[in-house]
N, C-alpha and C positions, 0 to 999 in steps of 0.2 A: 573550517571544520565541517560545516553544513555538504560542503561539495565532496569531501571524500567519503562520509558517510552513505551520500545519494550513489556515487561511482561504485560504492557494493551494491547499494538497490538495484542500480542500471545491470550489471554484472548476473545477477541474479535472474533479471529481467529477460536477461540476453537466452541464460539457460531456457529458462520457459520457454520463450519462442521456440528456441531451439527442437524444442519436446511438443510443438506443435498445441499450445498453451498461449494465453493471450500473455502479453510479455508485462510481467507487472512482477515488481521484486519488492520486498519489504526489508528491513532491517532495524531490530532494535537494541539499544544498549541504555546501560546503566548510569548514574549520575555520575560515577567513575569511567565515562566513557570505553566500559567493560561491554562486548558484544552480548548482549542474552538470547539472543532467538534472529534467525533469517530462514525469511521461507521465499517461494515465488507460487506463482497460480499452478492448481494442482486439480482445478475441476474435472476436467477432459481425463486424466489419467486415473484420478479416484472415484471419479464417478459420481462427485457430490456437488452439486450446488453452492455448497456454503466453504470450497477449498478457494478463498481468496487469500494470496498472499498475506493481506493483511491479519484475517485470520487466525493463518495459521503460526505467525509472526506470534500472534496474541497470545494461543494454544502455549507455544512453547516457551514464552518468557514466563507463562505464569507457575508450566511445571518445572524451570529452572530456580526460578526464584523461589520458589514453594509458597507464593501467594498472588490471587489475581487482584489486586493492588498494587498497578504499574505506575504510583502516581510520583516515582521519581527515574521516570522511562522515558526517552525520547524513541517516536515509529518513526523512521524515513521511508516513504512507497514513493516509486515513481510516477503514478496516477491519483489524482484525487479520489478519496475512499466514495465508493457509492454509498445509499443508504442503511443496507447492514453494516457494512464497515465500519461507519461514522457510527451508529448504535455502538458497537461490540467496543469501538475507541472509547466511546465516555464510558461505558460502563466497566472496564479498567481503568478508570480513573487514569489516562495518560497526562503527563506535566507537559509533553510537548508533542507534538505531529507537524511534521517536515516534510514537502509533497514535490512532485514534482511540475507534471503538468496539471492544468484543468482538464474533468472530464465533461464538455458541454453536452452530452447525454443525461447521465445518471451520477454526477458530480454531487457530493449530499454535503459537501462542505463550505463552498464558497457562490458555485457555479450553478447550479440547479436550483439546490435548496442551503438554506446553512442549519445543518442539525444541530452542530455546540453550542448557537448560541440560540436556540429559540428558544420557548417554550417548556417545550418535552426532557430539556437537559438540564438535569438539576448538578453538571459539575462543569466548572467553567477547565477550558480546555485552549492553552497558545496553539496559536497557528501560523507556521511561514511555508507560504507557497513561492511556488517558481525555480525553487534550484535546481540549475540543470536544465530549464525548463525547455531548453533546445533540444538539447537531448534524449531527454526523455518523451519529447513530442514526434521525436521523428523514428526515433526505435518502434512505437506506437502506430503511426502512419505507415511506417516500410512493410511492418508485418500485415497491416491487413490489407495495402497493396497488392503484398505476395500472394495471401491466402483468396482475395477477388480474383486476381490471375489465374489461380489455377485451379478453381472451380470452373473457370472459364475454357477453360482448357477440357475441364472431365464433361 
């Protein structure tokens, strides 16, 4: 179930790139394994900082559901959420976050820092990393391959 979930993420992912967007898809659904929200990074195009898939994943489950109390939501993103992410994740109260690769940069959940479970998080939050995690690391690596190249190039 975990992997056809993340194969929308990746899907999603793929578009971004496509749109010259770092390639990161999110996907959420309901404890009825009902879709509520899929978004993909939307920075570059909107002009905002804070357009991460994740997000905007968040954005739109909570005007679907008509509440941001996602805490019977599973996210799948094919990147591990940075540190806004991971914020804006506990603070909808998610039951579960499904990832794909680490982000050994700005990873704020397992791989840099762990935000759910420090401190600062007063809502405890499951976490399963790695699915897909080939997948989703090379979709990652190719695009910014590509985008090194052809900077290289101009």
């Amino acid at each position: 179930m975990h992997c056809h979930w993340m194969g929308k993420a990746i899907a999603l992912a793929q578009a971004a790139g496509e749109a010259d967007e770092v390639p990161v898809g999110a996907v959420i659904i309901d404890s009825n394994c009902n879709v509520v929200a899929t978004a993909e990074n939307r920075r570059q195009r909107d002009k905002d900082p804070t357009a991460h898939a994740e997000i905007l994943a968040l954005r739109q489950a909570g005007q679907a559901l008509q509440n941001w109390h996602l805490n019977h939501c599973t996210l799948y993103v094919t990147l591990e959420p940075c540190p806004m992410c991971a914020g804006a994740i506990i603070q909808a109260r998610l039951k579960l976050l499904v990832y794909g690769t680490d982000d050994p940069k700005t990873g704020a959940i397992r791989t840099v820092a762990n935000i759910p479970d420090s401190a600062c998080s007063y809502h405890h939050l499951d976490v399963i990393g790695g699915i897909l995690e080939s997948a989703c690391r090379t979709q990652l690596q190719t695009w910014f391959a590509t985008q090194r190249q052809l900077k290289r190039r101009n």
